[in-house]
C-alpha positions in Angstrom: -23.8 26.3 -16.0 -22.3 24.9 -13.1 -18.5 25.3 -12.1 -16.3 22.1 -11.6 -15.9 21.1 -8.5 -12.0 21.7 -7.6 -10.0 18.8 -6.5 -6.7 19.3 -4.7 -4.9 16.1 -3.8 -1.6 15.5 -1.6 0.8 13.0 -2.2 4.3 13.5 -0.4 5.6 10.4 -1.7 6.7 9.7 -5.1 6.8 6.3 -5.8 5.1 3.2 -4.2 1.7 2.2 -2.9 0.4 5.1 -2.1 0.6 7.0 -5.6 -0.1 4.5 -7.5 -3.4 4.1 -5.2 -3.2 8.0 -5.8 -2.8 8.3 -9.3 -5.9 5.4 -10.1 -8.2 7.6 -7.7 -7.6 11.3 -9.1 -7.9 9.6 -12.4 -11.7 8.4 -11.6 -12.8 11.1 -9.9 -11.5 13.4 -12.8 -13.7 11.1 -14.6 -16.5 12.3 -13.0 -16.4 15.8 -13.9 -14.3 17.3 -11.4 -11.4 19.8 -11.9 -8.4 17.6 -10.3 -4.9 18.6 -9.3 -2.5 16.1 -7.8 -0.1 17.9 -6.0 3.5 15.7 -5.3 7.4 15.5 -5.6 9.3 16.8 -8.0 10.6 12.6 -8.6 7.3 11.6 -9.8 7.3 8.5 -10.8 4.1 7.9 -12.9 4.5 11.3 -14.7 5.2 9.8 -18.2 1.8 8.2 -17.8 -1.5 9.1 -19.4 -3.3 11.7 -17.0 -7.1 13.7 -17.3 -5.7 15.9 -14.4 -3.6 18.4 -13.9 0.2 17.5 -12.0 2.1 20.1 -9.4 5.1 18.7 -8.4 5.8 20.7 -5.7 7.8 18.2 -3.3 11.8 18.2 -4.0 12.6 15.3 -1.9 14.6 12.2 -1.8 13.8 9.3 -3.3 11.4 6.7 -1.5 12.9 3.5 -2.9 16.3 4.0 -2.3 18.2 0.9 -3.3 21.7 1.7 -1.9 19.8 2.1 1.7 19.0 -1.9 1.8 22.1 -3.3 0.3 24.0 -5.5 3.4 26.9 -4.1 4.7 29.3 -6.3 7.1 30.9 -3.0 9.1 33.2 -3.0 11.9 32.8 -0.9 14.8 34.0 2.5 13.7 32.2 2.2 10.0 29.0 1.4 12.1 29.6 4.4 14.6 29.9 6.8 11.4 27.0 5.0 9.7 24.8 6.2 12.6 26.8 9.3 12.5 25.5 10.1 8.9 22.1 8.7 8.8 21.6 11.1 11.6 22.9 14.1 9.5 20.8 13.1 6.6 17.9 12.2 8.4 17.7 16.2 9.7 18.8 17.4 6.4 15.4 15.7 5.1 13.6 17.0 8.1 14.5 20.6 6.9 13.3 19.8 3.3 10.2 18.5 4.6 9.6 21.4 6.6 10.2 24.0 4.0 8.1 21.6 1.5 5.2 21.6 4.1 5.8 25.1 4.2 5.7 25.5 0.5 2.4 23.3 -0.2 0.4 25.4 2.3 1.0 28.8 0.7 0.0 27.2 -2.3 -3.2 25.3 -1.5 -3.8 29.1 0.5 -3.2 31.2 -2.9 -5.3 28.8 -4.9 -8.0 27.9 -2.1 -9.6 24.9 -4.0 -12.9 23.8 -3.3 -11.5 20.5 -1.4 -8.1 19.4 -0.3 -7.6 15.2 0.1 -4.8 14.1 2.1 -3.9 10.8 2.0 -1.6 9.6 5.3 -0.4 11.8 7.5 3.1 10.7 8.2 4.9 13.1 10.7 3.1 15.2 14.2 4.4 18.8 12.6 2.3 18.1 9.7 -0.9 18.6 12.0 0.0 22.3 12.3 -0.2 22.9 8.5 -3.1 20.7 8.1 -4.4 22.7 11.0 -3.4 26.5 9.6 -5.4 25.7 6.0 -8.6 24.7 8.0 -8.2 27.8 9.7 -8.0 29.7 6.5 -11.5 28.3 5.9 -10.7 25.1 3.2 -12.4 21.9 3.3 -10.1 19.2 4.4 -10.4 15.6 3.7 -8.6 12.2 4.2 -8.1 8.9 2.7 -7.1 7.4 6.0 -5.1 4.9 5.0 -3.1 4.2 8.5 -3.7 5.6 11.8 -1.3 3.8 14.0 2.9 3.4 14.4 2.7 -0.2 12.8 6.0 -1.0 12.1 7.6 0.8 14.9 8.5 -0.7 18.3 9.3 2.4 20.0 6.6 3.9 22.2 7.8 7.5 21.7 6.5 6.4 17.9 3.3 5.2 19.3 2.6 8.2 21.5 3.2 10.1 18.9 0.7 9.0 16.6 -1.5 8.8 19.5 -1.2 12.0 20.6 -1.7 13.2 16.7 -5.5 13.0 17.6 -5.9 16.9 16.6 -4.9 16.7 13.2 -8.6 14.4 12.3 -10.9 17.3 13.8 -9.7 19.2 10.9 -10.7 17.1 8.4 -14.4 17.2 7.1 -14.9 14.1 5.5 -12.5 10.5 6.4 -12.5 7.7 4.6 -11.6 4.2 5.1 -11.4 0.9 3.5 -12.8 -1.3 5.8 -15.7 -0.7 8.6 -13.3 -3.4 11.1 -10.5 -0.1 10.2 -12.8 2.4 11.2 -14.2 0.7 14.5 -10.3 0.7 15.2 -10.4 4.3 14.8 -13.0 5.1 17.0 -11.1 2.3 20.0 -8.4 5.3 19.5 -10.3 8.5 18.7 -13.3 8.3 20.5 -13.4 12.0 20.6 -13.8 12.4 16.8 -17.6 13.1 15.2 -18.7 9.6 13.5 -20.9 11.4 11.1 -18.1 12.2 9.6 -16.6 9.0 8.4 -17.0 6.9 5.4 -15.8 3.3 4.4 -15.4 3.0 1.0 -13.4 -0.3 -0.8 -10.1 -0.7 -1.9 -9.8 -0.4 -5.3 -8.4 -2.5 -7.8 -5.0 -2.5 -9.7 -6.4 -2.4 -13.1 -4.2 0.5 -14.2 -1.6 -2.4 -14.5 -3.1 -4.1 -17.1 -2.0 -1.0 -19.3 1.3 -1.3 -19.1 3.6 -2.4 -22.1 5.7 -5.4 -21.1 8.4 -6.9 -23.8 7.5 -9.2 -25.5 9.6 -12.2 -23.7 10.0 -10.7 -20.1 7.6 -13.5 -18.3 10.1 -16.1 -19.8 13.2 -13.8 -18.8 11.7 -13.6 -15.7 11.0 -17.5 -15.3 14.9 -17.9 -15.6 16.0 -15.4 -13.9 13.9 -17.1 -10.9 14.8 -20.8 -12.6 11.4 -21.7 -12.4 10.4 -24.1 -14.8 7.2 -23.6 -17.3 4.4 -24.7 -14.8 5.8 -25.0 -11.8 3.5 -24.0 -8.9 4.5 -21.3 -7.4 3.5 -19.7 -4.0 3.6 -15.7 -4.2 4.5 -13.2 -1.8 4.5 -9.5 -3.4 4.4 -6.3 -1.5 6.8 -4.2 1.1 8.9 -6.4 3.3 8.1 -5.3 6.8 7.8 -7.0 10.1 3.8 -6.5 10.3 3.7 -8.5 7.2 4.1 -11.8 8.8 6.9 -13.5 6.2 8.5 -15.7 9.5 4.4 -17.1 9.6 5.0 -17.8 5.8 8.3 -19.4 6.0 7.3 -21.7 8.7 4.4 -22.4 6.5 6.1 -22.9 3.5 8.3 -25.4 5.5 5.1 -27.5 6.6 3.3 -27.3 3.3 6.1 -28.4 1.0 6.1 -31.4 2.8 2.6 -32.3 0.8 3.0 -30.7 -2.1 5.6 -29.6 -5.1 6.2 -26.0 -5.3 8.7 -22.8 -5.0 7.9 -20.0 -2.5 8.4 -16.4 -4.7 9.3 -13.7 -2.5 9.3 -10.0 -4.4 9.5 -6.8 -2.8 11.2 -4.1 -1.1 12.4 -4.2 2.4 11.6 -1.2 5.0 14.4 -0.2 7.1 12.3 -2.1 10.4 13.2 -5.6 8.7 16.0 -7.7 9.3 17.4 -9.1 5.8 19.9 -11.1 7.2 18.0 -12.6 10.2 14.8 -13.4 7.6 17.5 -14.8 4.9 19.2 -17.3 8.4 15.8 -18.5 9.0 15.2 -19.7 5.3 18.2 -21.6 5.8 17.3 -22.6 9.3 14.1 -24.2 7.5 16.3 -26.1 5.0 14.4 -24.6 2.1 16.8 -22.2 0.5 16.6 -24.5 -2.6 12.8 -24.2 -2.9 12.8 -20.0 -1.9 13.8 -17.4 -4.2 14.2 -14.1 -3.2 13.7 -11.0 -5.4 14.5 -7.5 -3.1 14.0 -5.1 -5.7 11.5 -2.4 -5.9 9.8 -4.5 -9.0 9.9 -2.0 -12.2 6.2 -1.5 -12.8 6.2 -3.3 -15.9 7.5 -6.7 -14.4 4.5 -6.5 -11.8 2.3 -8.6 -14.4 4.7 -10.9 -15.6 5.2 -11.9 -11.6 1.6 -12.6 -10.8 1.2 -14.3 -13.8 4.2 -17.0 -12.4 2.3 -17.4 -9.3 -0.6 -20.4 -8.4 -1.7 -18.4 -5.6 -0.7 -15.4 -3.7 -0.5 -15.2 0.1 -0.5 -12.0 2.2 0.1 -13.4 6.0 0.0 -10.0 7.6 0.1 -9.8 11.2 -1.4 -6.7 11.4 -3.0 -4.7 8.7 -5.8 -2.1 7.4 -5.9 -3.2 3.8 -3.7 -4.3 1.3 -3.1 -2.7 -2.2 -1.2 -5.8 -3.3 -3.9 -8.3 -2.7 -5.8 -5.6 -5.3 -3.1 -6.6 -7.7 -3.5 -10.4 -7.3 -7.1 -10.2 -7.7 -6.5 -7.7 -10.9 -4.7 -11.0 -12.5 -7.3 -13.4 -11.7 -5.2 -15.0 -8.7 -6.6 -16.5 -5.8 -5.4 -14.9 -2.4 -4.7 -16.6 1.3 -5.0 -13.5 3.5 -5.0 -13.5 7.5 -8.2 -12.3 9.7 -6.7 -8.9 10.4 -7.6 -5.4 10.0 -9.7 -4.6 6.9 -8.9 -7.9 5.0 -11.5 -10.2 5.8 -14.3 -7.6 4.5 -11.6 -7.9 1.1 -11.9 -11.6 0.7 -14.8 -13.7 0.3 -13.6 -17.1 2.1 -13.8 -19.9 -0.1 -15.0 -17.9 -2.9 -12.0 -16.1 -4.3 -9.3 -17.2 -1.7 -8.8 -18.4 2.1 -8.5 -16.9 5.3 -6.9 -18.0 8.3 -6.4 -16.9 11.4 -2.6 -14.8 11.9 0.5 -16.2 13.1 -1.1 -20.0 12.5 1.4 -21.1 10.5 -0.3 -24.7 10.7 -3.4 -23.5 9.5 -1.8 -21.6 6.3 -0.2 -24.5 5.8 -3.0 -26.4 5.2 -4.7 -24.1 2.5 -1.3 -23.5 0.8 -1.2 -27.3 0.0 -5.5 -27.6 -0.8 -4.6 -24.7 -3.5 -0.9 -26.0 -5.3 -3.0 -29.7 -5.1 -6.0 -28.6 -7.1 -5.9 -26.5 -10.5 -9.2 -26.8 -10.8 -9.9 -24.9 -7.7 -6.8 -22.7 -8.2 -9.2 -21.4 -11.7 -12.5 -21.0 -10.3 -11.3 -18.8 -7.5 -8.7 -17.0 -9.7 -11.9 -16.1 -12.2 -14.1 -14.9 -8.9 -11.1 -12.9 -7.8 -11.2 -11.0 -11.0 -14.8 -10.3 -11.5 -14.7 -8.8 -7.6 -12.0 -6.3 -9.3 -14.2 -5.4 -11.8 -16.7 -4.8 -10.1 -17.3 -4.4 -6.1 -13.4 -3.2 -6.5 -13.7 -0.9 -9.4 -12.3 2.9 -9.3 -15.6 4.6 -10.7 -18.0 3.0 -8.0 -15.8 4.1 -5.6 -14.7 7.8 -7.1 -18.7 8.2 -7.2 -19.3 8.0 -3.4 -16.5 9.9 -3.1 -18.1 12.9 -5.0 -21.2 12.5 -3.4 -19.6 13.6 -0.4 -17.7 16.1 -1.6 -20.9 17.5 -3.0 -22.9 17.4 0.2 -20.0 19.1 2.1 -19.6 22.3 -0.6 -23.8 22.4 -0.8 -24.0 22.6 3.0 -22.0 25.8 3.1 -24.2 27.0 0.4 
């Protein structure tokens, strides 16, 4: 009888995108017969959830929401001075943890030398040289290569950096990405990296949130704690707040479109320590539409995130730059049409004029325009909403994509046969 392939899988970070995207992945391959370990922090935030794999939580780390970190603060000189003071302290404090945690997660994976390791992205350079010592020791790498580049970051040191970060993807025997526009970008960068090892495989979709027990009034809590009325259009934004995520483009959108049609612009998610709060929140004003935009800066508990898509029309992802986008997964999950920019990975995501609209970035005019076509026509707003969820369940779905994955895996361990 043949032994179960065994699955080692590394995700630093304990909340967010990325596990979630994690925890929906180890669960499909698991399903298809294969001995998987997710290995992550100590804070995990799905662990009370149903899992057919096995859990390390190895990581003791901070927390990667942090909601004290985004709250304004109007500081004079001095408080700002020992701001920078202690964010410098605590950001080498967590440079030590992550060291010693790197440390840590290699001496494991070493001891217990599993048939494959996945990595998902590779955040920091120093994390190359660990990545680099376990090939060395004769493991199989791999990598869900979710980002390659320093997108939010302005500094060059930040791009060079990643740039120079080059060695860490000749260790890696098998890279995967979500789009074939992502991996051509990869190549523009990496010319010196083998092709025949690469892979594009889809997104998948956010199904796993259609599990989650919600109470019983929380869409009508949620209505007034917006004060939205019971159908009123609604234009969505969900997802990280982040300057590559074009919400000035949707603003001055916003602005054009509500002069042809009736409806609130829904803003929900967390924002990254690159965006400006208080410049974003001066332009809404700026506008003259803080009447018709609510904004919700929480890190949404997972069981609101239903009860949110279900308020919206439409949903709208105006990303400047991208490689794909796990929220535009969850629109689609709830049956919601999408109007997604032509960057990155997103345009092989949505089928234009099928299940959403795509226009070109930073054309504010043009998004505009389909923002009004969509609040204007509920009969449209349904077809595409019912296209968007059959594409989830089926070109988007966990155990197409879990199966390719395998297949690869499979070739890899029979080729050292």
């Amino acid at each position: 009888m043949k032994n179960k392939m065994r699955l080692f899988v590394v995700e630093t970070n304990n909340s967010g995108g990325l596990l979630h995207y994690t925890y929906q992945l180890c669960t499909a391959i698991s399903n298809e017969n294969v001995d998987v370990t997710l290995i992550t922090a100590t804070d995990y935030e799905l662990a009370d959830f149903p899992h057919n794999f096995n859990v390390v939580k190895l990581f003791h780390l901070w927390k990667h929401f942090d909601p004290q970190s985004m709250q304004p603060h109007h500081l004079n000189f001095w408080q700002r001075g020992w701001k920078k003071i202690r964010w410098a302290i605590r950001r080498g404090w967590r440079g030590i943890h992550l060291l010693l945690a790197w440390v840590r997660l290699s001496l494991y994976i070493i001891q217990n030398r599993p048939d494959i390791v996945q990595f998902t992205r590779i955040e920091f350079p120093f994390e190359a040289y660990f990545i680099g010592w376990m090939h060395r020791k004769g493991l199989f790498l791999t990598q869900i290569c979710h980002e390659f580049e320093a997108r939010e970051s302005k500094s060059r040191l930040a791009s060079l950096l990643f740039r120079n970060n080059k060695d860490v993807y000749t260790y890696f025997s098998a890279i995967f990405f979500h789009a074939q526009e992502n991996r051509n970008r990869f190549f523009s960068l990496y010319p010196s990296i083998s092709e025949q090892k690469t892979y594009v495989i889809p997104h998948g979709n956010s199904s796993w949130l259609t599990t989650l027990k919600t109470a019983p009034n929380q869409l009508d809590l949620l209505r007034q704690q917006y004060g939205l009325q019971v159908g009123e259009r609604v234009v969505l934004f969900f997802g990280l707040l982040s300057p590559s995520k074009g919400l000035d483009d949707l603003l001055d959108a916003f602005a054009l479109a509500r002069k042809s049609c009736t409806a609130k612009l829904l803003i929900v998610g967390y924002p990254t320590k690159y965006f400006d709060m208080d410049a974003f929140k001066a332009r809404i004003e700026t506008l003259n539409i803080t009447d018709q935009v609510i904004l919700d800066s929480r890190y949404l508990p997972l069981d609101q995130i239903s009860s949110v898509m279900s308020l919206a029309t439409v949903a709208v992802y105006p990303y400047r730059s991208s490689t794909q986008s796990g929220a535009l997964q969850a629109a689609y999950t709830f049956g919601r049409p999408v109007i997604a920019t032509v960057v990155g990975g997103l345009p092989e995501a949505v089928e234009d004029g099928q299940n959403g609209f795509l226009v070109p970035a930073q054309s504010p005019v043009v998004l505009a325009e389909k923002i009004t076509t969509l609040i204007n026509d509920s009969d449209l707003v349904a077809r595409m909403g019912k296209t968007a969820h059959f594409l989830s369940e089926t070109r988007f779905s966990w155990q197409s994509i879990a199966q390719k994955i395998v297949k690869v895996y499979d070739g890899l361990l029979n080729s050292s046969l």
